[in-house]
ROTI-234830 format. One record per atom (N, C-alpha, C): residue in one letter; x, y, z. Coordinates in steps of 0.2 Angstrom, whole numbers, plus 5000, padded with zeros to 4 digits. Layout:
aXYZ
...
END
This chain:
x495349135829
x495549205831
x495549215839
x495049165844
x495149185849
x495749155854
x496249115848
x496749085855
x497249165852
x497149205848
x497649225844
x497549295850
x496949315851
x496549365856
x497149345864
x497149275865
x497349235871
x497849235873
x498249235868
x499049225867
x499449305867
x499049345866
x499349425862
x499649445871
x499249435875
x499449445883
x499949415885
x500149385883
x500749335885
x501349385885
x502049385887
x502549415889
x502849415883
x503049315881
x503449315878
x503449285870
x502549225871
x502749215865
x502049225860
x501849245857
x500949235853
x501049195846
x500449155849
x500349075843
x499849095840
x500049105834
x499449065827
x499249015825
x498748995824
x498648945823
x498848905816
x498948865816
x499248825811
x498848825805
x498448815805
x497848795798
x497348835800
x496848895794
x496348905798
x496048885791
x495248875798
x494748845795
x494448885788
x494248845785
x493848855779
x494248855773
x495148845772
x495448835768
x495748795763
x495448735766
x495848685764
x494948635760
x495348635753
x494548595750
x494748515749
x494248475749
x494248415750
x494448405745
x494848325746
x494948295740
x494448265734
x494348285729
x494148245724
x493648315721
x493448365725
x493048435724
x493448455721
x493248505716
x493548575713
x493048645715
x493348675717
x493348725718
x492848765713
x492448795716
x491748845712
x492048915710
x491948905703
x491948975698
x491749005703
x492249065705
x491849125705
x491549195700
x490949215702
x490549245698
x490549305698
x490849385696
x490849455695
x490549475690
x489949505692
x489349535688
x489049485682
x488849445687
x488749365681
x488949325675
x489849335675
x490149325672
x490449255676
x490649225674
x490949155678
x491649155674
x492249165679
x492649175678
x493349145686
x493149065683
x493349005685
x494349015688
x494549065683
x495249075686
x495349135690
x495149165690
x494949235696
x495249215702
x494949155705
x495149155714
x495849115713
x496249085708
x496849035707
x497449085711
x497649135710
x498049185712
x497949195719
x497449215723
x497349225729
x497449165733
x497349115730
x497049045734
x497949045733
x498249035729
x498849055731
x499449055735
x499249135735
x499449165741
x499249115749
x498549115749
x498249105754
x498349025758
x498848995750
x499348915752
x499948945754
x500148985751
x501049015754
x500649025759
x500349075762
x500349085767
x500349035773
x499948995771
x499848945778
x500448895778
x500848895773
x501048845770
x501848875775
x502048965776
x502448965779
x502248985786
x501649005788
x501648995796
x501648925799
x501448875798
x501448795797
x502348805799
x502448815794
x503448805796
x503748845800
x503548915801
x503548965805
x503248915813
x502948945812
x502148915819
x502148955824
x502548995826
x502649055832
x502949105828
x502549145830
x502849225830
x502949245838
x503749255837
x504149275844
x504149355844
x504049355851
x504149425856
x504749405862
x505249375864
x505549365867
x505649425875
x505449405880
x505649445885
x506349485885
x506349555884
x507049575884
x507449535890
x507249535897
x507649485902
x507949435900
x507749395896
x507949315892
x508649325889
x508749405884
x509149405881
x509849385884
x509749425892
x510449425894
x510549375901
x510049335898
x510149275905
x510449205901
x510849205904
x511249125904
x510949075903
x510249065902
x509949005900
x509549015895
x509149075893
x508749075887
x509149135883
x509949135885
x510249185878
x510149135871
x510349095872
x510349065866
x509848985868
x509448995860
x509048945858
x509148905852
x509648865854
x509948835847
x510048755849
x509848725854
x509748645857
x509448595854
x509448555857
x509148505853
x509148455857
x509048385853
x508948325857
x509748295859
x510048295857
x510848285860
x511148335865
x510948385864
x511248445871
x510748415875
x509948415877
x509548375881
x509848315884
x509848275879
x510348195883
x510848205887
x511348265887
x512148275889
x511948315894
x511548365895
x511348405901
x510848345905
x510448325902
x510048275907
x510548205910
x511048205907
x511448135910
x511648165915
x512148225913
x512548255919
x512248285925
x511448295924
x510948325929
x510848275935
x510848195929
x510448145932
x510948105938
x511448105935
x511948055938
x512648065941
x512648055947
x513248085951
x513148035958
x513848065962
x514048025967
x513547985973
x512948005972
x512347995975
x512247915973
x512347905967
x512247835964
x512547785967
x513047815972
x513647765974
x513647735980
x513047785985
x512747765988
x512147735992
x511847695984
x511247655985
x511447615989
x511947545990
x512047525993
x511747515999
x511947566002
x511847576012
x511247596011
x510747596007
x510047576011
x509747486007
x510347456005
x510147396005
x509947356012
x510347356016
x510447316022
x509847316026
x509347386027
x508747386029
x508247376027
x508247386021
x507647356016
x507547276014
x508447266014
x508347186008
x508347176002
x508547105999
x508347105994
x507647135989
x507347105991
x506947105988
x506347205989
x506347205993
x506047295996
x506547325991
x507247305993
x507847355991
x507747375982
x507447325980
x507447305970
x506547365969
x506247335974
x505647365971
x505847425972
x505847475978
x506147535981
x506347565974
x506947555975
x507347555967
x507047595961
x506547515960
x506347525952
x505447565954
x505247575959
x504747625958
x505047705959
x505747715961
x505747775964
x506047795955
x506447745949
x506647765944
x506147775941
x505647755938
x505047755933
x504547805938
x504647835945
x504147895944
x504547955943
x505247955945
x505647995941
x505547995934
x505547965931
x505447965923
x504748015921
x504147975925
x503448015926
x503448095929
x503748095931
x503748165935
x504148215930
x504748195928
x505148225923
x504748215917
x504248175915
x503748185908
x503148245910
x503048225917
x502548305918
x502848375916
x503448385921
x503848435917
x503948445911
x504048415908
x504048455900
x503848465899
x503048425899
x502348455896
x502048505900
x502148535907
x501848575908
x502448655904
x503148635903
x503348685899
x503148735895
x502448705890
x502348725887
x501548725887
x501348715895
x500748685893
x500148745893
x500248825890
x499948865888
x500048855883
x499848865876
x499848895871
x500048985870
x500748965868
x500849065867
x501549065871
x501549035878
x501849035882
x502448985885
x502948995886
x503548945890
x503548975897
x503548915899
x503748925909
x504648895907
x505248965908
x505848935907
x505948925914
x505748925919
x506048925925
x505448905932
x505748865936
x505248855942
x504748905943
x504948975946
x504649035946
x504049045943
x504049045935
x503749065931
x503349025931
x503348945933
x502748895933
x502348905941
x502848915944
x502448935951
x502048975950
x502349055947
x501749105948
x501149085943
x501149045937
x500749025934
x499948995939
x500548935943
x499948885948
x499548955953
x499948975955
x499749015962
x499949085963
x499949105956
x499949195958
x500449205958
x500449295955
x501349315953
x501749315961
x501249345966
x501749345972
x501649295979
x501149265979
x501349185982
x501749125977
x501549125971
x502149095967
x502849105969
x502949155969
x503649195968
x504049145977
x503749165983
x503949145988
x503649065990
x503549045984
x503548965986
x503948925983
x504148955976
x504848925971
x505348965972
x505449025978
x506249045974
x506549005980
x506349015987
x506848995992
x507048925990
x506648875988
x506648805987
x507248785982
x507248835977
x507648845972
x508348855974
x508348935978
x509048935980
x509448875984
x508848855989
x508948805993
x509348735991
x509048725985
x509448665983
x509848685979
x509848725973
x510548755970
x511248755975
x511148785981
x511548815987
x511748745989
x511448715992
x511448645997
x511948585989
x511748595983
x511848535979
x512748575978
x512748625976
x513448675975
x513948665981
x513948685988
x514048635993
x514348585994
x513648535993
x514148465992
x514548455987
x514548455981
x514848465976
x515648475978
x515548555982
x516348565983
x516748535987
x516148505994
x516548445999
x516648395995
x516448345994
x516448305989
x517148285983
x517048345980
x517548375976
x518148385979
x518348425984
x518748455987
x519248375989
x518748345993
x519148305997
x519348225993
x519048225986
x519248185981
x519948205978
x520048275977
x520548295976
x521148275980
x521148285988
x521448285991
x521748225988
x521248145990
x521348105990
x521848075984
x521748075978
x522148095973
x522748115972
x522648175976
x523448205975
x523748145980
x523748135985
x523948095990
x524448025987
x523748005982
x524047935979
x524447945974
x524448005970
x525048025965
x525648035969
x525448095973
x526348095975
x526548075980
x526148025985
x526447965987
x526748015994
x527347975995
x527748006002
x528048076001
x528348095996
x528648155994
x528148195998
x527348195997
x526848236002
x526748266007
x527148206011
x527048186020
x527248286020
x528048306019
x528248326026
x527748426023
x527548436020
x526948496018
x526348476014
x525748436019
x525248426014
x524948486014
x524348486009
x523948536009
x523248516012
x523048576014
x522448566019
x521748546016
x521548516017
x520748506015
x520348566013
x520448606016
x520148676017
x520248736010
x521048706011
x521448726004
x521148675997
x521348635996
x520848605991
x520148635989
x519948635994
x518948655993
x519048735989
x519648745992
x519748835986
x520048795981
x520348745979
x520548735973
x519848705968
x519648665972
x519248635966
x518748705964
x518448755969
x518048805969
x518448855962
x519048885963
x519248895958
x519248865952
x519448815952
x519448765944
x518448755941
x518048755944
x517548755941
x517248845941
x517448875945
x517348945942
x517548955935
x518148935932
x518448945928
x518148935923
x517548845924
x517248835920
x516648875915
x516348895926
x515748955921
x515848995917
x516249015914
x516449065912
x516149055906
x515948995902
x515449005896
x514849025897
x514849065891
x514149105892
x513449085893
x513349005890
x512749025891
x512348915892
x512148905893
x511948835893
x512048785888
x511948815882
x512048765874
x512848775873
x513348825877
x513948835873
x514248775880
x513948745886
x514248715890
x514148645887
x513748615883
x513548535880
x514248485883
x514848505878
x515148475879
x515548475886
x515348515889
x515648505898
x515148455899
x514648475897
x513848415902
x514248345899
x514248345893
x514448255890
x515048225894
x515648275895
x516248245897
x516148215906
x515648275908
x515248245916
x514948195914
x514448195910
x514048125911
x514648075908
x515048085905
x515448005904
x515648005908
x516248045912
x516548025918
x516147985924
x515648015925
x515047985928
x514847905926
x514847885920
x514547825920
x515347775920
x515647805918
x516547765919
x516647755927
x516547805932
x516847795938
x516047745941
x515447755941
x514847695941
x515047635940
x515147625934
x515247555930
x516047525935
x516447565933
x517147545936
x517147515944
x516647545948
x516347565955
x516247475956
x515547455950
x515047405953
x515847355949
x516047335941
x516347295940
x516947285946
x517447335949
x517947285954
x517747275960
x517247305962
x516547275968
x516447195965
x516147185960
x515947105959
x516547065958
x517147105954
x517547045952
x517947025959
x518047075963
x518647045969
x518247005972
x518646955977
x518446915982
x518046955988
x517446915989
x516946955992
x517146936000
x517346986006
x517446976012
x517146906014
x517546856020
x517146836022
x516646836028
x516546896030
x516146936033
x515446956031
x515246946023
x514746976023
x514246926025
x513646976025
x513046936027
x512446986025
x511846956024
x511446986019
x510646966025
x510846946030
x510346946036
x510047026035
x509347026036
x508947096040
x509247106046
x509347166047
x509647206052
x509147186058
x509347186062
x508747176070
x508747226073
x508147236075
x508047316078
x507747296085
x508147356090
x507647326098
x507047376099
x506947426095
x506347466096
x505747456088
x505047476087
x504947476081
x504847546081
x505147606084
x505547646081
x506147666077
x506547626079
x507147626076
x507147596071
x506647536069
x506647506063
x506147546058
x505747596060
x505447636057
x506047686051
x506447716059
x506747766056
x507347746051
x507747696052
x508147636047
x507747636039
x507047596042
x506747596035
x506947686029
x506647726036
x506347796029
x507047816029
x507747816032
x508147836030
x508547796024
x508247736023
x508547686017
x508147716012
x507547746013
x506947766007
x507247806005
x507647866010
x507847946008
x508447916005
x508847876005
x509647866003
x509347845996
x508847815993
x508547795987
x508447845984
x507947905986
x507647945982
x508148015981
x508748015986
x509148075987
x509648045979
x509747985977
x510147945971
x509647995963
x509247995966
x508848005957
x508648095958
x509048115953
x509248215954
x508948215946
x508948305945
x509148335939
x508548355935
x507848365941
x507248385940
x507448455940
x507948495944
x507948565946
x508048605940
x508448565934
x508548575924
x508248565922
x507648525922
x507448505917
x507048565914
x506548605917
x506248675912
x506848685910
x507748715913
x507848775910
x508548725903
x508548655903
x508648635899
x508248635892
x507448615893
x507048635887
x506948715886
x507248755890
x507148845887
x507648835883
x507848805881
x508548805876
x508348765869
x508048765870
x507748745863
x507248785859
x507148795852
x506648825847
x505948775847
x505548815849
x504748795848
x504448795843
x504048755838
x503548805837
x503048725835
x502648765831
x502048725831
x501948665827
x502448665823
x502648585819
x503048555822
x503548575826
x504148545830
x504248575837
x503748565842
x503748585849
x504448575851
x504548605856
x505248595861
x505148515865
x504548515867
x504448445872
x504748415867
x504648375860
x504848305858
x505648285857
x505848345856
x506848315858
x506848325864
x506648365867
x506748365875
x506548295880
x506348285877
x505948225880
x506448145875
x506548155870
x506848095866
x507548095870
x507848155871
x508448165874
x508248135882
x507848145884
x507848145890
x507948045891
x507348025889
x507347955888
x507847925884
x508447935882
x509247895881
x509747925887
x509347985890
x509848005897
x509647945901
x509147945904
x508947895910
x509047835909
x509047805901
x509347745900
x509747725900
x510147765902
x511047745902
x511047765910
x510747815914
x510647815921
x510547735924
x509947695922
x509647665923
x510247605923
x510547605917
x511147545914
x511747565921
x511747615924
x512247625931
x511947635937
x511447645940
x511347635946
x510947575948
x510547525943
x510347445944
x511147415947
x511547405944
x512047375943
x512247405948
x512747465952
x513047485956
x512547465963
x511647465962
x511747465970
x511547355971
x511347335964
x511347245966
x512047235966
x512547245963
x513447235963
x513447265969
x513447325971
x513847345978
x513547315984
x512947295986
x512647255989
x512947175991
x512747165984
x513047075984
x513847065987
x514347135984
x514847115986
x515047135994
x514547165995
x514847186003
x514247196007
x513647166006
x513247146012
x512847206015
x512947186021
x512647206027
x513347276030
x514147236026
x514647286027
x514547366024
x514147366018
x514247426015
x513947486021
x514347536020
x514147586026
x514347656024
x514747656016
x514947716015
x514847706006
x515147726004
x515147745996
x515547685994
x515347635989
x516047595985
x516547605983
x516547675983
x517447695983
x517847695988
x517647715993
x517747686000
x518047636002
x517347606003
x517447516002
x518047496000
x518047505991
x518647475987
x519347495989
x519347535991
x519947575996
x520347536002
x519847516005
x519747486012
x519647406011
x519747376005
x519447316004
x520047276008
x519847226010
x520347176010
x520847156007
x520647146000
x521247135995
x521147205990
x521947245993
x522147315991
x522147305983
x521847355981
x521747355975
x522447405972
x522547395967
x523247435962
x523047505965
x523447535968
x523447625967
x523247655960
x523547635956
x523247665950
x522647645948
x522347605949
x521447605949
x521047655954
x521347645960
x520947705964
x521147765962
x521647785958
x521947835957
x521447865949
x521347825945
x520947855939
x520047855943
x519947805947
x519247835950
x519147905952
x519747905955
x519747975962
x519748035953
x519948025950
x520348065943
x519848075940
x519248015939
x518648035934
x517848055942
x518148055947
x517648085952
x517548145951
x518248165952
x518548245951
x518148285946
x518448265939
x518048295932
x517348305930
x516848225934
x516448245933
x516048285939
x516348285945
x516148345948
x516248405946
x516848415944
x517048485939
x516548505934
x516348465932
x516048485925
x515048485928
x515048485934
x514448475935
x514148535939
x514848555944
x514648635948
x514448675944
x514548705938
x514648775935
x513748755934
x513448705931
x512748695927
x512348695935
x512548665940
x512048665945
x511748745947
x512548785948
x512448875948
x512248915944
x511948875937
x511748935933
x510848925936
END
């Protein structure tokens, strides 16, 4: 009764307890005749006792009695609560994996082989770890979900210091990720169109500037689903995109003939500040690779809780076959991109492949630039909600 006392305050949701005590009799006992005016009348309590199994038997299946914040109703991530471990895996792929990953490379050269692998694999397993805290602090009231930064904030530090230590951070990166997206996006476009129509283009290109409002347009259009679970299959089509243009990325990086230029010597530095600053900037070029923290609460707000079947454990099942296949692309793209181009890597492998010595097919660069595009499309509309 008293978590039941604990929960009634909460905004949105109050927990019952699953079993309560004193109900349940042991195995192998029977149950004591009850006695009415000194009569023993052993069937008496069968009908209540009962009741009092249906009962438990459907809050158990039940587990939460919902009060839902009217706010939620008409916000775009907790309108609907119909997710699961498959929409988790598709929104955490496409959260996790983007053109960031293409740029592990260039912080090989300062680190090395060997710093470059560890770097790597410790910054991927505390991302995992860190993404396992967030789930569980999800829900880590009883009664209550934290759908959003904010609401965990005010949680740790109070309704209005909360408030101003997670919204600007928030906008901050939603804005800055949105942003690149569109540079990124816009200027893959161009590129694209360039390789499709060829010289016919030369004598009225279109401007750079002009793109950035195409692509901008073309993913407005996307948002226009209402609400997080109805975008799944936009998440899936980005995160395929994304692991095809990855994989494609590292496999004609190793298969072509590797420059006779490369070379895998440590960088020499004439100050040990500049070899400082080299180092932390190959550390940031690794951890800037591993995204999709800013989704993870408002991807598990799309999920049905209750007390037999929490929201963490598909969120989290999902989550762990997302990072798996993360994992299966950015190992590979930054020991592939490396090996192939050394100490030359200095920009993104698509780049590179671009610029390589031995010109690769236009039509290969032409379906990269084609699956860049889509899975940036399909990734702007979720970064802005």
């Amino acid at each position: 009764m008293a978590a039941m006392a604990e929960g009634a305050g909460e905004p949105e949701l109050v927990s019952i307890p699953a079993t309560p005590r004193g109900l349940s009799t042991p195995e192998g006992l029977s149950t004591p005749p009850v006695r009415r005016g000194g009569a023993a009348t052993s069937g008496a309590g069968t009908p209540v006792r009962r009741v009092v199994e249906g009962l438990r038997g459907y809050l158990e299946d039940v587990g939460h009695l919902t009060r839902l914040n009217p706010q939620d109703a008409w916000l775009p991530i907790t309108e609907s609560r119909s997710g699961n471990a498959r929409y988790a895996a598709f929104h955490s792929l496409n959260a996790g994996l983007g053109f960031q990953a293409l740029l592990i490379p260039l912080a090989f050269p300062a680190l090395g082989w060997s710093w470059g692998i560890i770097s790597l694999t410790v910054a991927y397993f505390w991302q995992l770890y860190t993404l396992w805290i967030l789930v569980k602090l999800h829900e880590a009231v009883p009664g209550r979900r934290y759908n959003r930064y904010v609401e965990l904030a005010q949680a740790a530090f109070g309704e209005k210091l909360g408030v101003w230590l997670a919204l600007f951070p928030t906008i901050y990166l939603s804005a800055g990720t949105a942003t690149a997206l569109i540079l990124v996006g816009g200027e893959t476009m161009k590129l694209f169109y360039q390789i499709v129509c060829g010289p016919l283009c030369l004598p009225s290109p279109i401007s750079t500037v002009e793109w950035y409002l195409v692509f901008t347009s073309l993913s407005v259009i996307l948002s226009q689903l209402p609400n997080l679970n109805s975008i799944a299959g936009v998440s899936l089509i980005g995160g395929a995109t994304a692991i095809m243009y990855c994989t494609m990325s590292w496999v004609l990086s190793v298969s072509q003939q590797r420059p006779s230029t490369v070379s895998y010597e440590p960088a020499k530095y004439t100050s040990f500040g500049s070899s400082l600053f080299s180092t932390m900037n190959a550390l940031g070029i690794i951890a800037f690779a591993f995204r999709g923290h800013n989704l993870a609460l408002e991807i598990q707000a799309t999920m049905p809780s209750t007390f037999k079947h929490p929201a963490h454990v598909p969120m989290w099942r999902g989550a762990k076959a997302a990072y798996l296949l993360i994992a299966m692309c950015i190992f590979p793209v930054a020991i592939g991109g490396y090996w192939a181009y050394g100490n030359m890597a200095s920009t993104s492998i698509i780049l590179l492949l671009i610029h390589h010595p031995v010109m690769l097919h236009l039509r290969i660069i032409g379906h990269l630039d084609l699956l860049f595009v889509v899975s940036h499309a399909c990734r702007y509309h979720r970064e802005g909600s």
